[in-house]
LUMNU-257923 format. One record per residue: x, y, z of N, C-alpha, C, O in turn; residue in three letters. Coordinates in pm, whole numbers, padded with zeros to 5 digits, always signed. Example, Ala and Ser with C-alpha at 12.3 -4.5 7.8 and 13.67 -1.06 7.14 Angstrom:
REM LUMNU-257923
+01319-00569+00780+01230-00450+00780+01320-00330+00780+01424-00332+00846ALA/+01285-00225+00708+01367-00106+00714+01290+00003+00787+01341+00114+00804SER/
//
This chain:
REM LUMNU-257923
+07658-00863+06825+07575-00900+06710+07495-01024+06740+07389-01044+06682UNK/+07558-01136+06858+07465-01241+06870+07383-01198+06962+07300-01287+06981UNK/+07361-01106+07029+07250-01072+07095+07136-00952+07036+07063-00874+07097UNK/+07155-00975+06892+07052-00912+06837+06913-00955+06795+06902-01034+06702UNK/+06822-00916+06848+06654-00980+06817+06602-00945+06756+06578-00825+06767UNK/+06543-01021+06643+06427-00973+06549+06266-01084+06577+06235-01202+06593UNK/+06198-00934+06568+06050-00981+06623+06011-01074+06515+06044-01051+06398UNK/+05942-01178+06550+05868-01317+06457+05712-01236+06365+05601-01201+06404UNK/+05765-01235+06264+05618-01164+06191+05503-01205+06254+05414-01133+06300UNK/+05513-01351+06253+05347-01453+06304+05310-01385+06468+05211-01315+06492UNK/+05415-01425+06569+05392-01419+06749+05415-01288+06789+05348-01253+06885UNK/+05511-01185+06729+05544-01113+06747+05617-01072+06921+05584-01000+07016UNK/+05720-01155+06891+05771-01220+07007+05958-01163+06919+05993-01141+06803UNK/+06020-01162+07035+06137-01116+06990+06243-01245+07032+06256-01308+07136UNK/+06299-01251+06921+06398-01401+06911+06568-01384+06842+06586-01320+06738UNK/+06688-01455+06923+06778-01437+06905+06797-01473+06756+06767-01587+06720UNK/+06855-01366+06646+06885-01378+06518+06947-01550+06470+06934-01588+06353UNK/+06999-01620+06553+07058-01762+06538+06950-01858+06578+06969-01978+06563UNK/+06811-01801+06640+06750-01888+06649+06616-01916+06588+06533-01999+06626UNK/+06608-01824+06474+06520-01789+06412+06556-01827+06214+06648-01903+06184UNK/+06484-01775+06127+06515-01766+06023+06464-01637+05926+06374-01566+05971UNK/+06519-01607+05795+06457-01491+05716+06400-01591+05610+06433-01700+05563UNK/+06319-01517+05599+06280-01546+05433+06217-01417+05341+06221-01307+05395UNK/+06196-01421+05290+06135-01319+05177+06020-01231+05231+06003-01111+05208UNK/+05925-01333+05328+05819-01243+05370+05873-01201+05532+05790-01139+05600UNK/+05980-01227+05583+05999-01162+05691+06100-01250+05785+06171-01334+05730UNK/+06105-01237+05883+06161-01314+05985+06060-01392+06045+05946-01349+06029UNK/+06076-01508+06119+06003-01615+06187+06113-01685+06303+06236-01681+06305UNK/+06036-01737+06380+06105-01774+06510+06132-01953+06458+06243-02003+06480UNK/+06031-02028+06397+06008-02180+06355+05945-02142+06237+05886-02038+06206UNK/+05976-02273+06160+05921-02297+06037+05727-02294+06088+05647-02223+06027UNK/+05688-02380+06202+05569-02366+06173+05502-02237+06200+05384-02228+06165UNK/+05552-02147+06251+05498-01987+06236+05533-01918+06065+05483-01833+05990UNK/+05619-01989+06064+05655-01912+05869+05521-01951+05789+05469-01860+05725UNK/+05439-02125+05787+05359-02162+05769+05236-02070+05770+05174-02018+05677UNK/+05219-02065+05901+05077-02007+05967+05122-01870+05919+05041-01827+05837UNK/+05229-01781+05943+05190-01654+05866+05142-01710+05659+05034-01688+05603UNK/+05212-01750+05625+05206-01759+05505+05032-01806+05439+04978-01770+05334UNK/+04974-01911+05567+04844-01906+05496+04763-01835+05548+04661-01821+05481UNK/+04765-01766+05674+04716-01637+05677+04711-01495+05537+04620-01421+05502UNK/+04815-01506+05503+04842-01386+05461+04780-01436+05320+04738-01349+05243UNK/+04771-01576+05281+04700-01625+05164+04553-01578+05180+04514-01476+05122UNK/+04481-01643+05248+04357-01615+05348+04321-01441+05286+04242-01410+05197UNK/+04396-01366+05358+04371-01208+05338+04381-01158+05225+04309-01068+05182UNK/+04496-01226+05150+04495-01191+04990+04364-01255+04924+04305-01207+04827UNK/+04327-01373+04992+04202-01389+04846+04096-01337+04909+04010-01335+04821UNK/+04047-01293+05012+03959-01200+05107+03938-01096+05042+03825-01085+04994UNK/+04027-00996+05021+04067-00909+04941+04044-00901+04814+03991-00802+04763UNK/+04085-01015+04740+04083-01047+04609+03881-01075+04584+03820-01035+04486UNK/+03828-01140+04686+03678-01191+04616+03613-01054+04709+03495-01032+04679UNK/+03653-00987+04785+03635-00849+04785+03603-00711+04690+03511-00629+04696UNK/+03725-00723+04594+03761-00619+04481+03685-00694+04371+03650-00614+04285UNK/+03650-00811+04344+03586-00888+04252+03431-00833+04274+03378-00757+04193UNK/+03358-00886+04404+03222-00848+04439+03206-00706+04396+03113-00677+04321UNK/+03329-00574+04458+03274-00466+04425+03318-00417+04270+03307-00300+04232UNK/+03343-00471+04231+03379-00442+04062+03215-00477+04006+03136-00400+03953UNK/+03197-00628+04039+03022-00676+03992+02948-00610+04028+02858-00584+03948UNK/+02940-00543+04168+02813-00435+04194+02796-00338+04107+02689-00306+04055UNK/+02952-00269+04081+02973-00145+03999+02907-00214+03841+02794-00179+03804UNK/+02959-00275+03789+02892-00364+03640+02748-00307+03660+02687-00211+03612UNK/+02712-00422+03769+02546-00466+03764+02500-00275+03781+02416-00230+03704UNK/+02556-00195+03872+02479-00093+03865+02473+00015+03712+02384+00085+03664UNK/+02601-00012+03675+02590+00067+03543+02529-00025+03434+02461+00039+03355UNK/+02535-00141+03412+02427-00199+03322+02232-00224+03394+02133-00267+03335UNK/+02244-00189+03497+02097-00128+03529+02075+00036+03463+01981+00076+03395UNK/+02203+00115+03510+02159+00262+03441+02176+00258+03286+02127+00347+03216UNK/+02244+00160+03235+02241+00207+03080+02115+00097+03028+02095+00091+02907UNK/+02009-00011+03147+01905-00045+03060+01834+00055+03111+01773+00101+03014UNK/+01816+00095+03172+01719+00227+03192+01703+00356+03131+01604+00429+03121UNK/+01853+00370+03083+01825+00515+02936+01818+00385+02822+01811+00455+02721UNK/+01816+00308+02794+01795+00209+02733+01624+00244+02662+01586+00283+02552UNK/+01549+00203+02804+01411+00194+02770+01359+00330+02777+01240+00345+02746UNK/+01414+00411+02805+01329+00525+02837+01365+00613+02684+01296+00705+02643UNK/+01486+00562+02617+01468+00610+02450+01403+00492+02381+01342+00511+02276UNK/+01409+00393+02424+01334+00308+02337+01131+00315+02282+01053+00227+02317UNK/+01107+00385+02234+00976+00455+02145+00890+00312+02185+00793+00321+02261UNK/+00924+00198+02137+00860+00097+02160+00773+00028+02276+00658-00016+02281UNK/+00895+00039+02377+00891+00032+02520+00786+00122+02580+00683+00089+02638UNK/+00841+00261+02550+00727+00369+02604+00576+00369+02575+00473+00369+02641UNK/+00611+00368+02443+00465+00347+02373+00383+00209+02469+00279+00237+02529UNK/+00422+00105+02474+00339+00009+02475+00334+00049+02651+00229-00003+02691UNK/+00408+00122+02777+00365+00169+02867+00246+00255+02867+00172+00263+02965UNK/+00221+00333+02739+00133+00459+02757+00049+00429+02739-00045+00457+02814UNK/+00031+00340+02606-00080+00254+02591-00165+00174+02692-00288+00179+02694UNK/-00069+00080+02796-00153+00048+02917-00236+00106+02989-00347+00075+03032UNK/-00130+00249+03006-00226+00353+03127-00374+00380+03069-00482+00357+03123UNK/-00347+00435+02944-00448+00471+02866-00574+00392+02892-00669+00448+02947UNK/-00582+00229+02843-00640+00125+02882-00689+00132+03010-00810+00140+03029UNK/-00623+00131+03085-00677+00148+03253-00731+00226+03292-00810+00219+03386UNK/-00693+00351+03210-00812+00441+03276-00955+00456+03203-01057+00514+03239UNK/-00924+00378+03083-01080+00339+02975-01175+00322+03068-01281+00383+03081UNK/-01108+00194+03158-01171+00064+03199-01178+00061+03386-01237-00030+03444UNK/-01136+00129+03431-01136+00203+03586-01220+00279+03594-01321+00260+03661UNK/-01192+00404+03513-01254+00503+03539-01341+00581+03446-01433+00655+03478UNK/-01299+00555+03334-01393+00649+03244-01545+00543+03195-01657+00584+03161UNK/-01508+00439+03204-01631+00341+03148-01679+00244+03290-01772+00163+03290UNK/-01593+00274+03404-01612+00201+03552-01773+00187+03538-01855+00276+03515UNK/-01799+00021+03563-02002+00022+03577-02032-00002+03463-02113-00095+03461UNK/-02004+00041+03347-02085+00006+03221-02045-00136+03183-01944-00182+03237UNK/-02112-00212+03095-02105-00372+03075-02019-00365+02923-02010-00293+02824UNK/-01967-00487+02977-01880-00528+02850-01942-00467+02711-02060-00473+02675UNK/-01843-00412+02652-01906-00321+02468-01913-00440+02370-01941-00412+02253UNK/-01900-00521+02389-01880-00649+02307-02011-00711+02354-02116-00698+02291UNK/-01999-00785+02474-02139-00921+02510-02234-00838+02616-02353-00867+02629UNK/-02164-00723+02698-02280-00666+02770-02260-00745+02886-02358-00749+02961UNK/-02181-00795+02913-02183-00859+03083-02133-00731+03155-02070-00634+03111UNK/-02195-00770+03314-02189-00674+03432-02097-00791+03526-02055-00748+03633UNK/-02079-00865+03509-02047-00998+03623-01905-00896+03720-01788-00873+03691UNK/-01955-00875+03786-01844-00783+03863-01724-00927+03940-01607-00915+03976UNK/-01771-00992+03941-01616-01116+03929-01513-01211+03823-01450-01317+03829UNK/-01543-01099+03721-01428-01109+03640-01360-01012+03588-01378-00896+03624UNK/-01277-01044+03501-01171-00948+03516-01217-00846+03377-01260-00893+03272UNK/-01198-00707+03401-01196-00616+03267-01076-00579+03220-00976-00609+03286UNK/-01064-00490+03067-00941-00450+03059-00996-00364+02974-01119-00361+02971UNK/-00911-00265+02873-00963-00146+02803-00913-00251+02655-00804-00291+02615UNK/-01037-00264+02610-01017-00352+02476-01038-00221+02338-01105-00118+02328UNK/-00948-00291+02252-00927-00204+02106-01045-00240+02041-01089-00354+02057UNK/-01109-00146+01961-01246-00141+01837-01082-00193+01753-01035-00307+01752UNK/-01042-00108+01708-00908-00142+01578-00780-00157+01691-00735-00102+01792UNK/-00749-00306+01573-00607-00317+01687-00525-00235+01707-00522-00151+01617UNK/-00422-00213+01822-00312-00173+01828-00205-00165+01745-00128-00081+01696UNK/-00227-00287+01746-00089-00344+01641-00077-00286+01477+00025-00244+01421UNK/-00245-00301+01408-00231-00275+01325-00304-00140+01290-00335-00114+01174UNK/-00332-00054+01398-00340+00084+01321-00289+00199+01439-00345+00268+01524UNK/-00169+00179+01399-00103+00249+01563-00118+00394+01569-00078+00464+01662UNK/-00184+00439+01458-00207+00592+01468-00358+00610+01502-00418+00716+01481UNK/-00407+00515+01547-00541+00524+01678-00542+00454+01802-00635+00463+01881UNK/-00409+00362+01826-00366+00264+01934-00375+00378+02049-00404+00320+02154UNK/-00363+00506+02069-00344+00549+02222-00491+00644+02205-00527+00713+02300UNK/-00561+00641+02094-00721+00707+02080-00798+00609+02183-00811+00487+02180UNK/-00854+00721+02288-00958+00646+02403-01121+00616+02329-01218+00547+02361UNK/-01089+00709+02218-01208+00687+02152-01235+00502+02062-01334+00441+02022UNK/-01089+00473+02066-01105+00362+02023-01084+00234+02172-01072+00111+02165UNK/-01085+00305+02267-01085+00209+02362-01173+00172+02423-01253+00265+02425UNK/-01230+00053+02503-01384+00042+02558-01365-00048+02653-01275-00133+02654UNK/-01470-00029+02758-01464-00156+02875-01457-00326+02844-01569-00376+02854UNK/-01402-00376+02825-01432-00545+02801-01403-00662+02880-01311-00660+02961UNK/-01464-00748+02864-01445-00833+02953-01298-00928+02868-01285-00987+02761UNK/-01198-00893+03003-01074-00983+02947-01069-01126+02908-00979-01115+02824UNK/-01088-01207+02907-01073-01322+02874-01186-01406+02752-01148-01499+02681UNK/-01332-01348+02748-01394-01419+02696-01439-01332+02561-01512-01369+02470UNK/-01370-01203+02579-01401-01145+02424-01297-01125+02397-01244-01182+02302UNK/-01203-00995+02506-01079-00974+02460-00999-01061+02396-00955-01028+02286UNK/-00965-01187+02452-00866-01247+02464-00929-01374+02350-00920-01366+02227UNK/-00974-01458+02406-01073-01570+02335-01126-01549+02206-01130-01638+02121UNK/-01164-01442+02191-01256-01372+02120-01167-01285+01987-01204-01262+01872UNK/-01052-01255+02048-00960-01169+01962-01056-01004+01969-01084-00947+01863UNK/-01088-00958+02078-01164-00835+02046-01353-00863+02027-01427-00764+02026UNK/-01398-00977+02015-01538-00994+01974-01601-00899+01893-01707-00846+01927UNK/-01527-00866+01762-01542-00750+01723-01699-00728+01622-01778-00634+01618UNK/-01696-00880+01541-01889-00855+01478-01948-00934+01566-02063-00947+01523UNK/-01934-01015+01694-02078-01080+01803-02074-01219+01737-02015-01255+01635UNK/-02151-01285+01819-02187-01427+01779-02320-01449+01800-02396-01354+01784UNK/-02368-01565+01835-02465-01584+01831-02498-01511+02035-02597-01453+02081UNK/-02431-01532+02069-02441-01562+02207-02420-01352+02237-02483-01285+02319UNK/-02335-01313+02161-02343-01148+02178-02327-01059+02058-02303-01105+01946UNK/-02343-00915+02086-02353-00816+02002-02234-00788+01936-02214-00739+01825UNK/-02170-00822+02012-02006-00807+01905-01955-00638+01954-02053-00568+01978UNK/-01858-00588+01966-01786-00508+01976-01858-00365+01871-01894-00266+01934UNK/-01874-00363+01726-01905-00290+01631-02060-00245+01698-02088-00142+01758UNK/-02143-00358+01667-02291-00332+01758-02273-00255+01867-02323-00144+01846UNK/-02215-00263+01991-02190-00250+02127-02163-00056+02097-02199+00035+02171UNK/-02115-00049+02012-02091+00123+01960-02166+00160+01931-02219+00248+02000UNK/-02232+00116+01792-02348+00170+01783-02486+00244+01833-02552+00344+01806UNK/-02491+00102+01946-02593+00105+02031-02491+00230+02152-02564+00327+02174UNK/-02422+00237+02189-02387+00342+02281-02372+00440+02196-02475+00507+02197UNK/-02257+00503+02085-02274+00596+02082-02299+00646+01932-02249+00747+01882UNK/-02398+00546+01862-02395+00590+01695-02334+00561+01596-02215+00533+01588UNK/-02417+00567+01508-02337+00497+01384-02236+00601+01298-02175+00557+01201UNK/-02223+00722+01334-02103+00813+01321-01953+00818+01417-01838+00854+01397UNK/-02025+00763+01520-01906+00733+01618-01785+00644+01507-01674+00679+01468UNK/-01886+00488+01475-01783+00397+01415-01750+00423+01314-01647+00371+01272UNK/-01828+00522+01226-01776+00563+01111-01615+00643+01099-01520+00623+01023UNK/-01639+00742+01215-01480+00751+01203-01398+00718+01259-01287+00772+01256UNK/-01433+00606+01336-01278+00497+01381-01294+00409+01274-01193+00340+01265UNK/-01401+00373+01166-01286+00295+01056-01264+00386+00976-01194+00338+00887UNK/-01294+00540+00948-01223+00572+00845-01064+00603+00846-00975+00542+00905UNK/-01055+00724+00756-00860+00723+00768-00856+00797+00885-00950+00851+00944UNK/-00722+00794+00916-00686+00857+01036-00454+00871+01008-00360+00792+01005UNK/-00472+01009+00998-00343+01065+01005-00265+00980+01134-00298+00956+01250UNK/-00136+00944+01046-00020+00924+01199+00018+00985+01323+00120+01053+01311UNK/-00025+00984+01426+00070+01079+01528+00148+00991+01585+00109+00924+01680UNK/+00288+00978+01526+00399+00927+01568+00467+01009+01721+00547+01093+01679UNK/+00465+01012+01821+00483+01072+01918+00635+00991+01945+00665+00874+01921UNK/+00732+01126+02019+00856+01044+02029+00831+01009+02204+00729+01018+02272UNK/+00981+00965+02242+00936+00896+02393+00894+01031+02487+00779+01027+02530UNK/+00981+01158+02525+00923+01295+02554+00716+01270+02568+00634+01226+02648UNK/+00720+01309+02486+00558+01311+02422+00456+01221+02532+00366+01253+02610UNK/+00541+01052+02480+00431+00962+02543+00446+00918+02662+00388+00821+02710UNK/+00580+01041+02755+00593+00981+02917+00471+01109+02937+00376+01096+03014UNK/+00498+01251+02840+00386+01346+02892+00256+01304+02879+00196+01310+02986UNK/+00178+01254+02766+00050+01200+02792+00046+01030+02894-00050+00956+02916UNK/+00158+01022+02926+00128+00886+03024+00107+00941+03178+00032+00902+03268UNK/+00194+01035+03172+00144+01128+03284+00034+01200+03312-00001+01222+03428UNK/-00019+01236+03227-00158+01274+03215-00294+01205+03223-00400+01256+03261UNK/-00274+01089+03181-00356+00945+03213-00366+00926+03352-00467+00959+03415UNK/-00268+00874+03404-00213+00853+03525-00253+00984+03636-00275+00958+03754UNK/-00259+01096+03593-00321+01239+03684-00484+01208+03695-00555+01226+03795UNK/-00526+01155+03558-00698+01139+03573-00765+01042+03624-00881+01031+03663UNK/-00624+00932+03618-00674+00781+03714-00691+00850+03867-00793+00840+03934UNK/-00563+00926+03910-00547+00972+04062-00705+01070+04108-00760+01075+04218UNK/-00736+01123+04006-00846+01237+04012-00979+01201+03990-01074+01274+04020UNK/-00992+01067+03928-01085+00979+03872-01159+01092+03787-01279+01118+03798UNK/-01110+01128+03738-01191+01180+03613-01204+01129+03454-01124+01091+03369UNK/-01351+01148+03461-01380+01081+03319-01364+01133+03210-01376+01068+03106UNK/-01340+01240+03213-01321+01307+03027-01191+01319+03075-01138+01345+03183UNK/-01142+01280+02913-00990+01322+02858-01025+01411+02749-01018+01362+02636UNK/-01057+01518+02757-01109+01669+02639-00998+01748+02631-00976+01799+02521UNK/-00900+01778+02747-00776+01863+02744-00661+01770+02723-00550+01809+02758UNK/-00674+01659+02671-00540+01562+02669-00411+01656+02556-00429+01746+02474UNK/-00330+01609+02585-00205+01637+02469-00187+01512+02374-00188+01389+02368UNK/-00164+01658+02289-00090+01625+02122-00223+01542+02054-00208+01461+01962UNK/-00343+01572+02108-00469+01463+01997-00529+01623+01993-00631+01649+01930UNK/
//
């Protein structure tokens, strides 16, 4: 029995049972190998531990990315105000590309355009995605500055004029008159955002076959 050896967890070295010790995590040849295994094996446990932590947070972060993403894609709000952009862009790219601001009539090809509202968005949302109510403008000094430049100043024709003179005084007549709701759910306004987005790729200028108008 005194010539029985048990291997040292740490060296893995085989040592006479009287010259060694047990403890709980194993046998050891010296206390300072009991040490060095013990903060090793600390070492690997919290390795492990900020291991299973990191991949728990990936897993989080990836399912609170997929649940904001069915998030926005039912959110009506969200969509809408995407469809609305495209819409805009292709006013102001492609269907009105070259023509001068509908408001002051600038051509200055070094500034910026955007597809500006005759009636706001905000407040008549059952003509907010009508291209008929959308027009080339210059972003910053009517759109924006200007709130729309919608009756002119001294310095321009104003937005209302700017119609007229393009396309008639029946044109504006029925973008201010009434106009029925088309509440479109999110379905609806990824299909006409897709459809925007097909005529930007195609550069085509009429929207005559659009959906749900």
């Amino acid at each position: 029995m005194a010539n029985k050896k048990h291997k040292c967890c740490f060296c893995k070295e085989f040592f006479p049972v009287n010259e060694g010790f047990r403890t709980p995590a194993g046998f050891f040849c010296c206390t300072s190998h009991a040490i060095k295994y013990a903060n090793a094996k600390r070492e690997r446990d919290n390795e492990r531990l900020i291991k299973k932590a990191k991949q728990s947070q990936v897993k989080e972060e990836k399912a609170n990315r997929k649940a904001l993403r069915e998030l926005k894609n039912n959110d009506r709000k969200h969509q809408f105000q995407l469809t609305k952009q495209v819409i805009q862009k292709w006013v102001h790219k492609v269907r009105d590309a070259g023509l001068p601001c509908i408001s002051c009539g600038t051509t200055n090809p070094n500034i910026i355009y955007s597809g500006g509202h005759y009636r706001t968005a905000g407040g008549n949302p059952e003509i907010a995605l009508e291209s008929k109510n959308i027009h080339r403008q210059c972003l910053f000094n009517c759109n924006k500055n200007k709130s729309g430049n919608i009756s002119g100043d001294k310095h321009s024709k104003g937005f209302k004029q700017g119609l007229i003179d393009r396309y008639g005084q029946d044109y504006v007549d029925w973008l201010d008159g009434h106009h029925e709701s088309k509440r479109l759910d999110c379905d609806q306004l990824r299909e006409l955002r897709a459809y925007y987005n097909r005529l930007i790729r195609e550069n085509k200028k009429t929207d005559e076959d659009r959906p749900f108008f």
